[in-house]
N, C-alpha and C positions, 0 to 999 in steps of 0.2 A: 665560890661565888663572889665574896669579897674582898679580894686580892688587892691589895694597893697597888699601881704602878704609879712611878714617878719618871716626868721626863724634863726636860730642858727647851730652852729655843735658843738659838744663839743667830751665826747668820745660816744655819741649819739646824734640821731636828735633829738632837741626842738623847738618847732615851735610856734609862737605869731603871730595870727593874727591881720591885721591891715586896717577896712576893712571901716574906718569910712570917706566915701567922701569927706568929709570935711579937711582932713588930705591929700588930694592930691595936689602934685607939678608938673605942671606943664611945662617944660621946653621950652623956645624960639622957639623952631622946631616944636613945640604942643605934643611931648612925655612927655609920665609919665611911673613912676616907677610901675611895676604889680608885680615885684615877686624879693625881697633882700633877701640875705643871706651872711656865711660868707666868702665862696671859690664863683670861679668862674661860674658861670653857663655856660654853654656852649652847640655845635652840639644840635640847639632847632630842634624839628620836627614834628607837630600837627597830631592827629588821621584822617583819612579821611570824618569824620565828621565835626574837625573841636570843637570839644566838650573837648576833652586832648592836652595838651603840654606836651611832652616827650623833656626831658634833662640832660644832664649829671653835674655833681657835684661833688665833693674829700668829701669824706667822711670814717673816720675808716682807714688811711690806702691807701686806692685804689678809684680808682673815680666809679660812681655809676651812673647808670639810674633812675631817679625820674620822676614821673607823677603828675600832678597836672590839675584840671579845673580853677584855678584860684581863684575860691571861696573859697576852702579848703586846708587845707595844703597838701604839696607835700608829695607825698606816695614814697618810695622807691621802686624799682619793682628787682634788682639784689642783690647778696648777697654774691658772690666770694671775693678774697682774688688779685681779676686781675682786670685791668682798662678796665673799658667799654666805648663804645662810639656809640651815635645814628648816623644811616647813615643821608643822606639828605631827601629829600622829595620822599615820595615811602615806607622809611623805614619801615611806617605801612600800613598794607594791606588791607581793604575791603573784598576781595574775598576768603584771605584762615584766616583773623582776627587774623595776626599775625606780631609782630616784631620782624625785623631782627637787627641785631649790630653786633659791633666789640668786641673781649674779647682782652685783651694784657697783656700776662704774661712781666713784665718788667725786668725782671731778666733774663729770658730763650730766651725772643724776640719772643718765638714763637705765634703765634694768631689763632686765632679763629673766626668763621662767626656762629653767634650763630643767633636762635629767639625762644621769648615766645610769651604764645598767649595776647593777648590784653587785658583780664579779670584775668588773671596767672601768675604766675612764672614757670608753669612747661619748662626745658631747651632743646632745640633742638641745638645741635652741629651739622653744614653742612659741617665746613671746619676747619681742623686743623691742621697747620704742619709748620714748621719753618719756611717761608716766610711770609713775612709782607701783611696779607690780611685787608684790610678797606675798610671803606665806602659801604655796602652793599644796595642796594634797590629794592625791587620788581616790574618785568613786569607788567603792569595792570591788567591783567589777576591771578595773584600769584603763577603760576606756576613754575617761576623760577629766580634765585637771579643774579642781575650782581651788582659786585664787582671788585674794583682795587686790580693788587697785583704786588709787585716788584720782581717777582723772574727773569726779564733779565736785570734790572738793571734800569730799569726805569717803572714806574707804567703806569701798562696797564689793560684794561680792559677784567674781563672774567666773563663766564657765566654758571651756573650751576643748573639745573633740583631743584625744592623747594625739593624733598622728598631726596636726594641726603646726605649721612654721610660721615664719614669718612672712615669705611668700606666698603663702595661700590667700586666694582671690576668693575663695567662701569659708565657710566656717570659722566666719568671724566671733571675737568673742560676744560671750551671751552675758545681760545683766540679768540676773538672778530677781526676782520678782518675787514681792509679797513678803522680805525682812523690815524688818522694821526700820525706820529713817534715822542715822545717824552715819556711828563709824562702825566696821565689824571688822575683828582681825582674827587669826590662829584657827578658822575654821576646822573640823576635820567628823567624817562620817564616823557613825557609831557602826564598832569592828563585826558584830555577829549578823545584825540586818541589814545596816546601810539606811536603816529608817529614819535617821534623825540624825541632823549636822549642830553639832558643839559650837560656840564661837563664844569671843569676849565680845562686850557691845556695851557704847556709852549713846546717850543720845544726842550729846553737847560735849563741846569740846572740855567745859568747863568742869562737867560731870564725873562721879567715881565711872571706875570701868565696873560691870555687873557680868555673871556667866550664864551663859543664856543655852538652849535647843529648840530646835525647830524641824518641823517636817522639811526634807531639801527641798517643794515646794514654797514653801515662808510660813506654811500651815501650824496652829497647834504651837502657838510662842509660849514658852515657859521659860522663867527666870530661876535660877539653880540658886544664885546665890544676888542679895540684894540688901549692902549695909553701907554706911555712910563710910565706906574705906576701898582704896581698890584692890580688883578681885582679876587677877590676870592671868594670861598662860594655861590654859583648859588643854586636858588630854583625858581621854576615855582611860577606865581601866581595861581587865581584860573581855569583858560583856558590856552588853546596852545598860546595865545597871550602874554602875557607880565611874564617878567622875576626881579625878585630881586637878588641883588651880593652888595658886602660889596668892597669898591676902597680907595685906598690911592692916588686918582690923585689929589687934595687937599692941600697933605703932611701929611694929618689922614684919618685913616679910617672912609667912613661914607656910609651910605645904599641908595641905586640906583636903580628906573625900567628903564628897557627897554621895548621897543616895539621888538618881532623877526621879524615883517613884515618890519615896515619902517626903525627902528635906533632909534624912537623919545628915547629923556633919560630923564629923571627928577630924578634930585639930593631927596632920601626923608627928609633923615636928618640933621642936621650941629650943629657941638658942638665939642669941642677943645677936647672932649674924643675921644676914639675907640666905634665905633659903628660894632659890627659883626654879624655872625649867624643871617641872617634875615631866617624868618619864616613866608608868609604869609599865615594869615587864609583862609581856603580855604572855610567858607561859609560867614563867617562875617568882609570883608570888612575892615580890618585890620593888621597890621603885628605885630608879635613880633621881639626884636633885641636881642642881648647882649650887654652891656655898660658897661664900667668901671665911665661914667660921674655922677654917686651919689657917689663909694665910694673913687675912682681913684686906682692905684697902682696896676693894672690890675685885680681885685676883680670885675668881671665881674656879672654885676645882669640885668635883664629880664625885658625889656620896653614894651610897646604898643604904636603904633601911626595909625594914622588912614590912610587908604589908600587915595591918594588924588583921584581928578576928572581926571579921565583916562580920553584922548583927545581919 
């Protein structure tokens, strides 16, 4: 399960595995390193299986979607000349076997709500046009994508038919009605019902970020977590029950569950690095994170720790 690979970026990917058990360091918090490189790794989000970690990485130029099982080196899946970026948990689908993401020309600003299928590169563009659209994830169902976008000045949540381009003349996107007024970002359905969409949500620009759920109607707000420090990056665990987010109430970021029924919290990790991007596996009992704590200097590379004894 916890295989190191190490790889390289040069003006190609060179990849060296490094898969010898024996060769594992184990960090005070019981993390270990699963996956170094020489950019940052970042936005991790596992296949619905549970079998791929999808992640983004600076490569050539522009940042890139990579897939890896862990065992093998990480595959590149995108190939544009634009930064890409995985949504949160959802991003990969089950029912239509496909990924959604963000493309961002950085030059032009304008974006993209792209996906390929899970086996492919072939490219599906849903959304295209000079607003800042991110963070995509699919209904459980796969029928349709909700994404944040800033076109009133604060990022809000909309939602839009899967089969849906940029030529289409109806099935315009929908603004989501009844969240509450601010910014909302990293949304994503909870995996067993689809009853309740996750997001981060501040109300002021000025404000800590707080983690929030909501009926995908806007119904039934409840705040997860709510302390004078920001509280980012939300991803469900394996059921509607407990939730991971990355908090700087500490003074560093470090990775956090929650319980949505009672409050219970347990701190998971502690380490004078940035701990971000949690990712739990949704069949094996374990999360991934992003760390800068092996190389430092925010060269962020790809942990495993094991899920503790949920109370």
């Amino acid at each position: 399960m916890k295989l190191s690979t190490v790889y390289t970026v040069t003006a190609a990917l060179v990849f060296a595995a490094c898969n010898n058990p024996d060769d594992e360091v184990v960090w005070p918090d019981g993390a270990t390193l699963w996956l170094a490189g020489v950019y940052a790794d970042t936005a991790l989000s596992w296949s619905p299986y549970g079998d791929v970690l999808f992640f983004s990485s600076y490569v050539s130029g522009a940042t890139r979607l990579f897939g890896t099982a862990g065992l093998t080196d990480p595959e590149g899946r995108t190939f544009t000349g634009m930064d890409e970026f995985m949504g949160p948990l959802g991003a990969w689908n089950a029912e239509n076997g496909r990924i959604v993401y963000t493309a961002l020309n950085a030059d032009s600003m304008w974006s993209q709500i792209r996906s390929i299928p899970g086996n492919g590169t072939n490219v599906t563009v849903h959304i295209q046009d000079s607003l800042l659209n991110a963070f995509p994830t699919y209904n459980p169902a796969g029928d349709s994508i909700l994404y944040c976008c800033s076109s009133t000045g604060n990022w809000r949540l909309y939602q839009i038919p899967f089969d849906h381009t940029p030529d289409d003349s109806t099935g315009f996107p929908v603004l989501q009605q009844g969240f509450p007024e601010g910014d909302i970002l990293r949304p994503s359905y909870s995996p067993e019902t689809g009853t309740w969409i996750l997001f981060q949500y501040r109300a002021y620009f000025t404000d800590d970020w707080d983690i929030m759920i909501a009926h995908p109607d806007g119904s039934d707000q409840k705040v997860l977590s709510q302390t004078s420090a920001d509280d980012i990056q939300p991803t469900w665990g394996p059921d509607d029950n407990w939730v991971a987010f990355s908090s700087d109430r500490t003074g560093n970021y470090e990775i956090y569950l929650t319980d949505v029924n009672n409050g219970t919290l347990i701190q998971l990790t502690d380490d004078p690095a940035l701990d971000l991007y949690p990712a739990w596996n949704p069949r094996k009992n374990w999360i991934a994170f992003s760390s800068d704590r092996a190389s430092g200097n925010w060269n962020l590379d790809i942990f495993a720790i094991d899920e503790p004894d949920l109370p």
